[in-house]
Structures are given as C-alpha cells and as structure tokens.
C-alpha positions in Angstrom: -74.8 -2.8 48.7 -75.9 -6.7 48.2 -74.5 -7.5 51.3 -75.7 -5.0 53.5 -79.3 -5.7 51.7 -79.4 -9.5 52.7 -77.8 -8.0 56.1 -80.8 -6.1 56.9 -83.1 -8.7 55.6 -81.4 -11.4 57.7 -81.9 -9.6 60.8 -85.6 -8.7 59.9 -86.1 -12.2 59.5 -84.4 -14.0 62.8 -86.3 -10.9 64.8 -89.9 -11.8 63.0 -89.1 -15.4 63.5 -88.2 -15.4 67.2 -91.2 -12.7 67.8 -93.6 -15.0 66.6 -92.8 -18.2 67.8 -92.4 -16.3 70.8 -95.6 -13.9 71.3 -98.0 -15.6 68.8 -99.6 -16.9 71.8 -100.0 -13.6 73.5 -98.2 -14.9 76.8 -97.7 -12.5 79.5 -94.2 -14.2 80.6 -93.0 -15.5 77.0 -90.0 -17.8 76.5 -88.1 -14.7 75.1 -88.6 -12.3 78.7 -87.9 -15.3 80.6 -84.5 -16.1 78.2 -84.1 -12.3 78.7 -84.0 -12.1 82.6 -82.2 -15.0 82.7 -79.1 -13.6 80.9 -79.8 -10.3 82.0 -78.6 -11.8 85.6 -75.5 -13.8 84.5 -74.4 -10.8 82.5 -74.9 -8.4 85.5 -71.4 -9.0 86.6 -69.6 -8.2 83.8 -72.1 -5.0 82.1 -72.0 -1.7 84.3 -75.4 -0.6 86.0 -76.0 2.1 84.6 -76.2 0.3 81.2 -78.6 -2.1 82.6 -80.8 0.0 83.8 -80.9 1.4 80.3 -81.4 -2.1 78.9 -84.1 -2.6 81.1 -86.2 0.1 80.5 -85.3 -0.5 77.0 -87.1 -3.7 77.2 -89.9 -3.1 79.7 -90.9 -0.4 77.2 -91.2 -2.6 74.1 -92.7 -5.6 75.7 -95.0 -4.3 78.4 -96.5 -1.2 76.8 -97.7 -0.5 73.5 -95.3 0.3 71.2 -95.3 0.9 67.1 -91.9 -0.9 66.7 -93.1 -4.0 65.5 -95.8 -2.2 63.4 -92.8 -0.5 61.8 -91.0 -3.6 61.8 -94.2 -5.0 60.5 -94.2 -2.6 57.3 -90.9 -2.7 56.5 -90.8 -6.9 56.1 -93.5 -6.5 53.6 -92.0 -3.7 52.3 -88.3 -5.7 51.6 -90.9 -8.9 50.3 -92.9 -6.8 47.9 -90.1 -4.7 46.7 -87.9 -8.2 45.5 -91.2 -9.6 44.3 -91.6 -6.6 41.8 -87.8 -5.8 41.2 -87.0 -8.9 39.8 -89.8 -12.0 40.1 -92.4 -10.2 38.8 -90.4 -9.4 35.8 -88.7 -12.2 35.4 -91.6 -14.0 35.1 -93.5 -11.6 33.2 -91.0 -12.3 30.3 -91.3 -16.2 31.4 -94.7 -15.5 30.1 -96.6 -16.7 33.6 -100.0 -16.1 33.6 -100.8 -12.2 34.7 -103.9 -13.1 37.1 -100.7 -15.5 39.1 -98.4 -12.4 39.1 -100.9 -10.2 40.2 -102.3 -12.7 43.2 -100.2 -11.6 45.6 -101.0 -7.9 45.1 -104.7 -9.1 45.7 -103.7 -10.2 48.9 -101.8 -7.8 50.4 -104.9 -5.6 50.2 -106.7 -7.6 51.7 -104.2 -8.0 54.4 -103.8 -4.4 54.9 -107.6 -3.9 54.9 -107.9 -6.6 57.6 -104.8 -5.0 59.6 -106.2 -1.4 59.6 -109.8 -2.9 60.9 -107.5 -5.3 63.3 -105.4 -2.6 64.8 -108.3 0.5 64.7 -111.3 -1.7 66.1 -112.4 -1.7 69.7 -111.3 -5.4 71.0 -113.9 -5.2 73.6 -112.9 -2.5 76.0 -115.2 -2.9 79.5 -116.5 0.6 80.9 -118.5 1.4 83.7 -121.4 2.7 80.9 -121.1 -1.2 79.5 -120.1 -3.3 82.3 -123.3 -4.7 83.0 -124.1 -5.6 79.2 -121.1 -7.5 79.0 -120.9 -9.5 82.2 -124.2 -11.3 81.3 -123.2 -12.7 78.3 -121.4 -15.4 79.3 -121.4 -17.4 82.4 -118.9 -17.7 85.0 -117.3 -21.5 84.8 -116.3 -21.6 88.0 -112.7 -22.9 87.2 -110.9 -20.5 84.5 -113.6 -17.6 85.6 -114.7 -17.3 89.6 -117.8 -14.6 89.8 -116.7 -11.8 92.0 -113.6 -11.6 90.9 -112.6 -7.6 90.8 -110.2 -6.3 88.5 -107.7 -3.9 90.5 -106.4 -1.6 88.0 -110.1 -1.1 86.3 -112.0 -1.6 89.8 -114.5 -3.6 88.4 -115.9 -6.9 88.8 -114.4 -9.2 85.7 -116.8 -10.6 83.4 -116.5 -14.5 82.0 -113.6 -15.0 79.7 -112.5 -11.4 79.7 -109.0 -10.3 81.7 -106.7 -7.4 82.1 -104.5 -6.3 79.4 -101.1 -5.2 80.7 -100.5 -3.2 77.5 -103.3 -1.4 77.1 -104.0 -1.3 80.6 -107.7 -2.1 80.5 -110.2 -5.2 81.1 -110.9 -6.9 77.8 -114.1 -8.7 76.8 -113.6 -12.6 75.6 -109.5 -11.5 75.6 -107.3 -13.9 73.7 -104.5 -12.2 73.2 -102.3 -8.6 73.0 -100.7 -8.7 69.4 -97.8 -6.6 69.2 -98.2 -6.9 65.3 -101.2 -5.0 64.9 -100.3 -2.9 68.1 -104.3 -4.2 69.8 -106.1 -6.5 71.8 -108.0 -9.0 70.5 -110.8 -9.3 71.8 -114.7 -10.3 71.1 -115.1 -7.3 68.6 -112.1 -7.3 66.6 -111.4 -11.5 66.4 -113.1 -12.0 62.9 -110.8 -9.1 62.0 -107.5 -10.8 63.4 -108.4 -14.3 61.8 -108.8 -12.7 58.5 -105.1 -11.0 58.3 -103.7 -13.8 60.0 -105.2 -15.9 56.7 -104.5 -13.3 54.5 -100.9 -13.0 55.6 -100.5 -16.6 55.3 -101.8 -16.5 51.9 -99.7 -13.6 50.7 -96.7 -15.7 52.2 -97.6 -18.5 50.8 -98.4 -17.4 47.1 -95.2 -15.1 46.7 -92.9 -18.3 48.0 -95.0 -20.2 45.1 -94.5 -17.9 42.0 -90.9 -17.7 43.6 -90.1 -21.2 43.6 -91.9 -21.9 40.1 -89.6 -19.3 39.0 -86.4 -20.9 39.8 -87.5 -24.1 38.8 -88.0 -22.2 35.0 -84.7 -21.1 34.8 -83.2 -24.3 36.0 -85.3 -26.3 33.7 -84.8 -23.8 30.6 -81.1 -23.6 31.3 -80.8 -27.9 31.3 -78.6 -27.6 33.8 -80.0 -30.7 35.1 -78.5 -32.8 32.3 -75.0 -30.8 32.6 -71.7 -31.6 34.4 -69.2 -30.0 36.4 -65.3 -29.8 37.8 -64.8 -30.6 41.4 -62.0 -29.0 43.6 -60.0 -32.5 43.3 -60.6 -31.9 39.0 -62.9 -34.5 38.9 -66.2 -34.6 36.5 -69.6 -34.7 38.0 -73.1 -34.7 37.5 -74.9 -31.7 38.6 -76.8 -32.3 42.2 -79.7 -30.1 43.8 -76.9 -28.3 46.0 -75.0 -27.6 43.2 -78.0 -25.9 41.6 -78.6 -24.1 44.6 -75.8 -23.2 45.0 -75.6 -21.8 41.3 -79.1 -19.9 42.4 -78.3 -18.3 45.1 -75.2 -16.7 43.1 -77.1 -15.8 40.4 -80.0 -14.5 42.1 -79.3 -14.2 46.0 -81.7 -12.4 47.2 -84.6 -13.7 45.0 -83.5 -17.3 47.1 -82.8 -15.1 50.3 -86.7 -14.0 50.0 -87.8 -17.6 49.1 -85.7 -19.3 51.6 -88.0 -16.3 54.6 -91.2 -16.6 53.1 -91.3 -20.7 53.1 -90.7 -20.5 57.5 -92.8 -17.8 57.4 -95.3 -19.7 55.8 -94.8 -22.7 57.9 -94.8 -20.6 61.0 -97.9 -18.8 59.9 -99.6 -21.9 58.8 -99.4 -23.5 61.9 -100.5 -20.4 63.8 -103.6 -19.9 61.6 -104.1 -23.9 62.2 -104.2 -23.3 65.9 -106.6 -20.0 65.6 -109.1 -22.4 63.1 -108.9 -24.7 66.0 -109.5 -22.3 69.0 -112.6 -20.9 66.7 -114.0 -24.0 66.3 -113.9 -25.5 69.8 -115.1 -21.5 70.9 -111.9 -21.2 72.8 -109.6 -17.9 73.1 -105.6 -18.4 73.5 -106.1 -17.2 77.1 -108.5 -20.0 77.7 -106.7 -22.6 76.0 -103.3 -21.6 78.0 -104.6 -21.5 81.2 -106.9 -25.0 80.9 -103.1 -26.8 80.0 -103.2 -26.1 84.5 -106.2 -28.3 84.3 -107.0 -32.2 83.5 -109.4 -31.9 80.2 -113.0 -33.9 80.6 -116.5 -33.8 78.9 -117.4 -33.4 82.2 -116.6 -30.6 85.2 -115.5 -33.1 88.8 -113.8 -32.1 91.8 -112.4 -35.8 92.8 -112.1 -35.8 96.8 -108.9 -37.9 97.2 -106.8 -35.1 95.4 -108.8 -32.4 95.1 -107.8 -31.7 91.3 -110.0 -30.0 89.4 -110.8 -31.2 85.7 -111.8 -28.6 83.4 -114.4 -28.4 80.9 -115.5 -25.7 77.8 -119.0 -24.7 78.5 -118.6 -22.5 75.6 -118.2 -24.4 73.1 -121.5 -25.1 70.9 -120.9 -26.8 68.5 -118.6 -26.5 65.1 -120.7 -23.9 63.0 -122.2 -21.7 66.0 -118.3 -21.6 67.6 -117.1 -20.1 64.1 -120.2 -17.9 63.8 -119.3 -16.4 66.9 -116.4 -15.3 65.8 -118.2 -13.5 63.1 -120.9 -12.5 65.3 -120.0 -11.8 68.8 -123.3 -12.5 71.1 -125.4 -9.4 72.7 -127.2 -10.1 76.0 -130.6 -9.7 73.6 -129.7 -13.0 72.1 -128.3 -14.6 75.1 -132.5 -13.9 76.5 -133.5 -15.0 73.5 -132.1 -18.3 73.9 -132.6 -18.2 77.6 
C-alpha cells in the first residue's frame, strides 16, 4: 500500500513538474507539444495507425481545448499534500509541542488559495463582444509593433483591440490576454489578473510553509534522537560517524512519505517561486506573458526606431507607467472613463 502511495504521488509530481515548467508561460506551441510531435513521428513506424489517431485526439483534446483534467489533477495534489500534512506532521508536531498558530498556517492558506482559485477560474478574463467591442478597443493604444490597428480577428470577426488576442481554448478574443491556465481551467485576462496573482502567491506560500513545518520536523527528531553524535557499521564492518545521507537515509525509512512530500513541495516551491518572481516582474513593468514572449522577436530600447540599413524593428512598452500605477493596474483594470480623464 506504501508503495503504490508514493507510486501515485511520484507520478503526480513528474506530471505537475513538467506541466508547469512547460505551460506556466501560456505558450501556444510549448516545449512539451513540440517534444510530443517530435516522437510522435519517429514512433509512427513502429505504433499502428489506428492507435495514433487515438493518441492524437487524445492529446489535441487535453492541450487545445478546455479540459477539467488538470483541475482534477489540481485537487488531487493538494489533496495527497494536505492529507500527509495532517496524517502524520501535524501530529507529530502537535506532540513536539510546535506552536498551534504554525500548524494551523498552512490551513490559512489553502483558503485563501481556494478562494483566489474559485474567483480565478469563475471570473470573466475579459471576453470581447460585439455589445463591448468598442469600450475595450479604446483603452489602450495600438503600438504599432506587437499590436497593428486593423487587425481582424477571424474566428470572432472583429477588429483586435491593443494587447488583447485569440484564445485557442476558449475560442474567443481576450482583453489584455497573458495567458490560458490550464490550472484554473480560464483565461487570464484584464479582469481576472489580480485574481491569478493572488493564488499564484498563495500557492507559493502554502508550498512554502508546509515544506517549512516539514523540514523543522525532521530536524526535531534527528536532533532529539542525537543521532548526530552516534556511529554506525559499514558493509566492509567498519565504524563510522553518522553523515547527512546516512540520516536521510534513516528518514526516508522511517518516515518515507513525510520526506517524499518534503522532497515535492521544496521544487514545487522553487518552481512556483520563480514563476511568481516573473508575474511580480511582468506587473511591475505593465507587461502580460504574451507581450513579454512575443517582444524576445524584437531588439528591446527606451525608444521605438526602424533603422534603414536592416530594417529591424526595436521594440518599446508604451504601457508601462511607472512601478506603483503598473501594479495598480493589475488591481484596477482601466475603463475608457479614466483613459478621458487622463486624456
């Protein structure tokens, strides 16, 4: 049963792993489709058709339409995380004597986290309609390089306003779009960003605080237990002072899925970390991951130039205005009364 536990939990984990690094930035064409179709074409030869056509629409389904899988997916992670943390930290530390408010931190957060992931996944990003099409495409201007005016959206028929674009999953036009997140199964978009940041920093936290009342844990029983100052028999009968792999070692027998969960929820916090790093940074420079993927084309500059003798265009954020405005906006997405206002 312990076996097929950390099993399940070790597949869980490479699939969230790979997932994110792989669609954290919301690419259309991700490493993982392109790693996909490439072995999808040397295995061709050997697999029958009819079990790659399968396979296919297998995989067109869960990574070009919306799908609940890795909502599920979602649910159940936390679920396996929680569960350990109350099985067997949370009481293990309880009769440790750790301070209740710690224990209960993590509880605090997830909360939080699935308040900011119902609001995430329930808001409207920013859908454009006919009936608000004209609101929303004077907002923001058109900066000539990422966004060209009179530019029509074929699927939605409609001209495309500055910084939005055409969600493939959801098959509609999206208003300041920075990404499809397959975690909370939406857009994000203009209306729901503030939303998105939150559980992103919420999940980070929770991941964060579990892997420190974890770790603080083990380090407990391995202090309490001086194992430290003890000795042990090698395979050649020889005596030797305990070392840090011996005592994990001695951990992960003693409590091997308490050092499965810790061993998870340190990448995932390091994974999420650096995600949430990235989203501070886009919010503060007023930049969506669309933007900031499609401007790597372009030569950066405080300054928009079309040099003659190559013809390369260097692109420039017109959005941006400054540190606390950027990060306001995220907050408070702008209306075309304040964009007169200020006009």
């Amino acid at each position: 049963m312990d076996f097929l536990t950390l099993f399940l939990i070790y597949l869980c984990f490479v699939l969230t792993t790979f997932a994110l690094l792989c669609i954290c930035l919301g690419r259309k064409e991700s490493f993982l489709i392109r790693s996909v179709n490439s072995a999808s074409q040397v295995l061709s030869f050997i697999i029958p058709t009819q079990l790659q056509r399968v396979t296919q629409r297998a995989l067109h389904r869960l990574f070009h339409t919306r799908s609940c899988l890795f909502v599920v997916l979602h649910i159940a992670l936390q679920a396996a995380v929680y569960g350990e943390y109350t099985w067997e930290v949370f009481v293990y530390c309880w009769e440790l004597q750790f301070h209740l408010l710690l224990l209960l931190l993590p509880y605090l957060l997830l909360a939080g986290n699935i308040g900011c992931f119902i609001l995430c996944s329930r808001a409207n990003p920013g859908i454009i309609t006919k009936s608000n099409h004209a609101a929303l495409v004077k907002i923001y201007a058109y900066d000539g390089v990422l966004f060209q005016k009179g530019v029509v959206c074929p699927t939605c028929d409609m001209e495309k306003p500055a910084r939005s674009k055409h969600c493939s999953f959801c098959n509609t036009c999206v208003h300041r779009f920075d990404h499809h997140c397959v975690w909370v199964n939406n857009c994000v978009g203009a209306f729901n960003a503030k939303y998105f940041f939150l559980y992103l920093l919420t999940l980070t936290a929770m991941a964060a605080t579990v892997a420190t009342v974890t770790a603080t844990f083990l380090i407990q029983v391995v202090l309490l237990s001086n194992m430290m100052h003890g000795s042990y028999i090698d395979d050649q009968g020889q005596e030797r002072a305990v070392e840090i792999l011996f005592i994990i070692q001695h951990l992960f027998l003693t409590f091997p899925r308490v050092v499965f969960m810790l061993g998870f929820v340190i990448l995932l916090t390091l994974v999420l970390g650096a995600y949430c790093c990235f989203n501070l940074y886009l919010a503060l420079t007023n930049q969506t991951s669309n933007e900031w993927y499609k401007s790597r084309r372009y030569g950066c500059s405080h300054h928009l130039t079309s040099q003659p003798h190559d013809r390369r265009v260097v692109y420039k954020n017109i959005y941006s205005k400054g540190v606390w405005m950027n990060l306001k906006e995220i907050f408070k997405p702008p209306t075309v009364l304040e964009r007169k206002k200020k006009t």
